[in-house]
N, C-alpha and C positions, 0 to 999 in steps of 0.2 A: 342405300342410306335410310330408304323409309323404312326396309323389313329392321335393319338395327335397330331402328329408334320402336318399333313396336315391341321388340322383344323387351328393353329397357323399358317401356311403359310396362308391359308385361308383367314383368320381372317386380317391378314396385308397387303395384297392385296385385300382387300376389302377397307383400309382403306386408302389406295394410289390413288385406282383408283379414290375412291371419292375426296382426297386432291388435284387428276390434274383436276377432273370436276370444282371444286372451282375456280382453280387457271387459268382456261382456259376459262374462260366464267366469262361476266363482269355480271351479273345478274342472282343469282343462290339460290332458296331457297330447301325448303327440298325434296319437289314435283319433283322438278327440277332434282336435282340428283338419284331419285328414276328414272324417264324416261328413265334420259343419263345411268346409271350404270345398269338398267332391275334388279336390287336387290330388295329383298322386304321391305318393308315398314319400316318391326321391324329389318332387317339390320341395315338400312340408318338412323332412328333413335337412335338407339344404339350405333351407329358410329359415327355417327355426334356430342352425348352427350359426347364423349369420346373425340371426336376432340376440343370439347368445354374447356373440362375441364384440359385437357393438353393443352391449348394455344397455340393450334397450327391455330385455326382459333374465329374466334367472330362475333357476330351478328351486322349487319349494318345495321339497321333501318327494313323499312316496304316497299314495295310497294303498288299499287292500286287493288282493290279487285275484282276479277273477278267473282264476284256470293258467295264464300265461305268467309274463314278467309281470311286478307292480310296476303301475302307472306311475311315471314320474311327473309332478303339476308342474304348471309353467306359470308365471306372474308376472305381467307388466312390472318396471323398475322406475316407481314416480320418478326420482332422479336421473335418469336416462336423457331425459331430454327436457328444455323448455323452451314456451311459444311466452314473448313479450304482445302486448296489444295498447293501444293507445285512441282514442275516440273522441271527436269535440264537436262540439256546435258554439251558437254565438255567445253560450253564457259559460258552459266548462270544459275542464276537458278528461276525462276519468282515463285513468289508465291499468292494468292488469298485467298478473305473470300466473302461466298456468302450467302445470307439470305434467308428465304424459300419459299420467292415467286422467286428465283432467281438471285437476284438482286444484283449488284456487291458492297459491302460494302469497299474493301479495297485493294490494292494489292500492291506489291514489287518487285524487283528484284538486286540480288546481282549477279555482273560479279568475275567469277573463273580468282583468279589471282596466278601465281605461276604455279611451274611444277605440272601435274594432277597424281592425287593417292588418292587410296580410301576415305583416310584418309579425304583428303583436300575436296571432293564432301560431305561427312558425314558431316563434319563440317559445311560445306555453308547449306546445305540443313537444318540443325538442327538450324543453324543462322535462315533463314529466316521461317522455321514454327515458333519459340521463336518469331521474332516479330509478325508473324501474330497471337499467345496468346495474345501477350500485350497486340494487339487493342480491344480485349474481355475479358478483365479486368473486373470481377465482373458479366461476364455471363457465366463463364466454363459450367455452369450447361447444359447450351441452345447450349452446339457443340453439333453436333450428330457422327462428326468424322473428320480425316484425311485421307486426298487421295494424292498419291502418283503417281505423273507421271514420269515412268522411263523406258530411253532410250534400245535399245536392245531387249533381250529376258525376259520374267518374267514367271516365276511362281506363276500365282493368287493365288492358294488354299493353299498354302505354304509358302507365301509370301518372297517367295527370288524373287531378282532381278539376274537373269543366269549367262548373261555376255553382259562386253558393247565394240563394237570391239577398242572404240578409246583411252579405257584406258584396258591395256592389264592385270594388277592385279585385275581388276573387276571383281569378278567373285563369283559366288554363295552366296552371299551379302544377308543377312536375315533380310534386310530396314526397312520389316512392324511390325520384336518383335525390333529392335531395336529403332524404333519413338513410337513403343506401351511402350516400357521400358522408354523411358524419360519424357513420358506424361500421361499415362495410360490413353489415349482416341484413341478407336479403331480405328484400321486404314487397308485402304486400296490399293493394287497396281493395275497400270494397266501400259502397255505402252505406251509413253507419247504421240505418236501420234491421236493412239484411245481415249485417254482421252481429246483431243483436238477436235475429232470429237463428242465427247457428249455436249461439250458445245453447239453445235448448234443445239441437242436436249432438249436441258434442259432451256436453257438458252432464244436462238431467240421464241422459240416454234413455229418455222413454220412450221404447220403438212402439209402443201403442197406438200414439199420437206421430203418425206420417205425412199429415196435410194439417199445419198450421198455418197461419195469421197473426200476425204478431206485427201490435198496433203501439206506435210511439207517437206521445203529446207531450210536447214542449213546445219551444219557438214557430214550428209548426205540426201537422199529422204525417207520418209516416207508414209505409206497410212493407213489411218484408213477407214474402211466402214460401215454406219450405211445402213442396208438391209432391208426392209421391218416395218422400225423405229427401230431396235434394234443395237445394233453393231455385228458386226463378226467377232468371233474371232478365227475359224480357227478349227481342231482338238489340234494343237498344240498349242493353242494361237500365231500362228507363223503367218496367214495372213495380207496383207497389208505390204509386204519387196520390192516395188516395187523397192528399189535401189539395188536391185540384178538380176531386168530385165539386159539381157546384149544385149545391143544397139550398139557397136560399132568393130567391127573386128582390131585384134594385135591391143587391150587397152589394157592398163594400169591393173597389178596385183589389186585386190581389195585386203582389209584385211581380204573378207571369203575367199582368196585363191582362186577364178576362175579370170579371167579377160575379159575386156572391160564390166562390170556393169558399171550402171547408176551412181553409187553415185560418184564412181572416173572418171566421166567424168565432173559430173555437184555442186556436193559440195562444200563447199566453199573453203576450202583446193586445189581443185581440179582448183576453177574460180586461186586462188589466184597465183596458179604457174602457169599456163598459161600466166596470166597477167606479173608478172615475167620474164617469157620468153623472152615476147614479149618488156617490157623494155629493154633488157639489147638489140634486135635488131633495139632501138629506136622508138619501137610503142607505142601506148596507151599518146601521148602528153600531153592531159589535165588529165591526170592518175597522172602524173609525175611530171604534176605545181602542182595538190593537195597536194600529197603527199611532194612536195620540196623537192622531190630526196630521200627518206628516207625511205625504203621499210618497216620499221618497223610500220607505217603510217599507209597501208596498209591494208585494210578491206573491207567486202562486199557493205559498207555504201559510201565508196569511189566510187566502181566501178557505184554502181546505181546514185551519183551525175555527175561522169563521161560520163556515158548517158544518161543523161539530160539537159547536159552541148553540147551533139552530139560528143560527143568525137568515131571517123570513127569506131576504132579497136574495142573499146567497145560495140558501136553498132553491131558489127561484128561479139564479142563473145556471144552477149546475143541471138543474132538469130541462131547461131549453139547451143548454150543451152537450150533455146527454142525447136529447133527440136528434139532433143534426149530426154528430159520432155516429147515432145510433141507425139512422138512416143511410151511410155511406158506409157503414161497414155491414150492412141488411143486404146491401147489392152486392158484395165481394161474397157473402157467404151465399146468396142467391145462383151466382158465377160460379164458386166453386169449390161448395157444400163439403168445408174442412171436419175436421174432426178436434178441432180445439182453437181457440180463442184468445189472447193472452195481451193485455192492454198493459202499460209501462207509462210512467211518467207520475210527476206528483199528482195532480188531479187522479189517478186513477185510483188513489188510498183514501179520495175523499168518503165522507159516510155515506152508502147507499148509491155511490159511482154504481157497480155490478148490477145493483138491484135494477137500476131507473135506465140500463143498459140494455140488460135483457128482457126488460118490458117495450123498448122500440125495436128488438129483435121478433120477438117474438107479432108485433103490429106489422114490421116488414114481410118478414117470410114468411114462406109456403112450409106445412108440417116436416114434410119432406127434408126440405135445407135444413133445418135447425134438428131434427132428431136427433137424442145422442150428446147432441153438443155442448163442449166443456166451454163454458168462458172465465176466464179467470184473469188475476192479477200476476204483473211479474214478481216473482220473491227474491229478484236477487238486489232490488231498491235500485238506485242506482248505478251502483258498480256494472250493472247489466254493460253499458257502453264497452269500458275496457276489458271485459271478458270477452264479450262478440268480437272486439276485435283481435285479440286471441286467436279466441277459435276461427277467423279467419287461415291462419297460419298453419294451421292442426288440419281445417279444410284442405288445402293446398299440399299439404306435406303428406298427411294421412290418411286421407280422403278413399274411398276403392267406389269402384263399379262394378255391376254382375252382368253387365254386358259384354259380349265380346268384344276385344283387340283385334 
């Protein structure tokens, strides 16, 4: 039973590997992927006939003839297949459809309104995979799945979602029979922050950058790390909580119960009472013309036009925010000296975020850790959420390893 099922792993990472050589190299006949994948001949062939005839790739003409037959190319078939993905925390929920060369066909998002409970998350989340069905009206056939980006802790191979701290009945939540029960098309979880860092595996395909960090600020901080191209996910699936680094002496209780963490210093929850504060002692000026006095107003969307507006205070908090970001993600790159950097969320487009980032990197680390290093912002805004969860599914389905079976 075990040797069968390894040949069937076998068998399907054979059939991956050769669907990234395809999709990753603009000029690729059959010679061609026999070289890149060192498979043998009657593999690659075999393979290829099979990739044929599932439509998952098609033959593009001929090229010019170097002594032998011409080369016939082969081209992934965006419409071959598509991966649905869906992603929420306590404020939205963004959702994605991506095609099989990657390609972003569609996405949404619906903002959680109302007091939060399970209930109300199920239902948003179940709203927005239904429409992302709609727009594959009369392709059901061609999903290959559902991927699921959720906040917290998860349990992959069981698919509960654990528990999420900012809604306190969340808790052991069995997400992936319950989206498989409404749709009966398999589906997968992952935490929604790593599933944001495979986008920029799957998605950018820049094999340049193999050891990312990829930093999410919202409700609270997040770290997904893809490691040697792959993600990490810890023993516990538990890695990447850098909002549990604790940055700050007599802070603020966190909701895992220790204090002065990162997430309750720099969250948005966190920016927003500060900002608060500092109203009601008449700071934050152009805070205050925004908002027209009306704290309800109030948002992260605010504070980043407030400084870029120059508003003093604001400029003020975003540089004491900046340093405590800047000093927990000094220790992850100290740990494990990435080759790129990639911060997500509104606050990260605030003006001179990058700047006043890489001046607490650079105060943190050693020459060494930081050489090289790319940090940037995410470019895909938002949408990032439902794409990662996406390419969770592409992960899963398409995924190869160059290890041995």
């Amino acid at each position: 039973m075990a040797r069968g099922k390894n040949i069937d792993l076998r068998k399907k990472n054979n059939r991956n590997l050769i669907l990234n050589i395809i999709k990753n190299n603009q000029y690729v006949s059959r010679s061609t992927v026999k070289t890149i994948s060192k498979l043998s001949m009657t593999t690659v062939l075999n393979t290829i006939e099979e990739l044929l005839k599932n439509g998952l790739i098609y033959e593009a003409g001929t090229g010019e003839s170097t002594g032998g037959r011409k080369p016939i190319w082969l081209k992934i078939n965006p419409d071959g297949a598509y991966f649905i993905g869906a992603e929420f925390n306590a404020n939205d929920v963004t959702g994605a459809i991506l095609n099989l060369k990657g390609e972003i066909v569609y996405t949404n998002k619906i903002v959680i309104k109302g007091k939060l409970s399970k209930e109300l998350i199920m239902n948003e989340v179940k709203n927005c995979v239904q429409d992302l069905m709609n727009q594959l009206e009369g392709k059901r056939n061609r999903i290959v799945g559902i991927g699921l980006g959720v906040p917290g802790f998860v349990d992959k191979k069981r698919g509960i979602s654990i528990n999420y701290v900012h809604v306190p009945e969340w808790r052991n939540i069995p997400i992936k029979d319950e989206i498989e029960k409404e749709w009966g098309i398999k589906t997968y979880i992952e935490t929604n922050v790593k599933a944001m860092a495979l986008a920029f595996k799957w998605y950018k395909q820049d094999m340049s950058s193999r050891n990312i960090l990829f930093i999410s600020i919202r409700t609270g901080v997040g770290m997904g790390c893809i490691l040697n191209n792959e993600v990490y996910n810890g023993r516990n699936n538990a890695s990447g909580e850098i909002g549990h680094i604790f940055v700050k002496e007599n802070g603020i209780k966190c909701k895992c119960g220790k204090y002065g963490c990162l997430d309750t210093e720099v969250g948005y929850s966190a920016i927003k009472k500060k900002i608060i504060a500092g109203l009601k002692e008449g700071k934050f000026r152009i805070v205050n013309e925004i908002i027209d006095g009306n704290i309800d107003k109030l948002d992260i969307d605010v504070f980043v036009e407030s400084i870029e507006r120059d508003d003093e205070d604001s400029v003020l908090l975003l540089k004491e925010t900046c340093k405590l970001i800047g000093r927990a993600v000094g220790y992850a790159i100290t740990l494990l000296n990435p080759d790129e950097v990639i911060f997500s969320g509104e606050i990260s487009y605030a003006k001179n975020f990058i700047s006043y980032i890489k001046d607490e990197i650079d105060k943190n680390c050693l020459e060494e850790s930081r050489k090289g290093l790319i940090v940037r912002v995410n470019d895909f805004g938002d949408r990032i959420g439902g794409i990662g969860a996406a390419a969770i599914v592409m992960q899963e389905e398409f995924g190869f390893t160059t290890k041995p079976i």
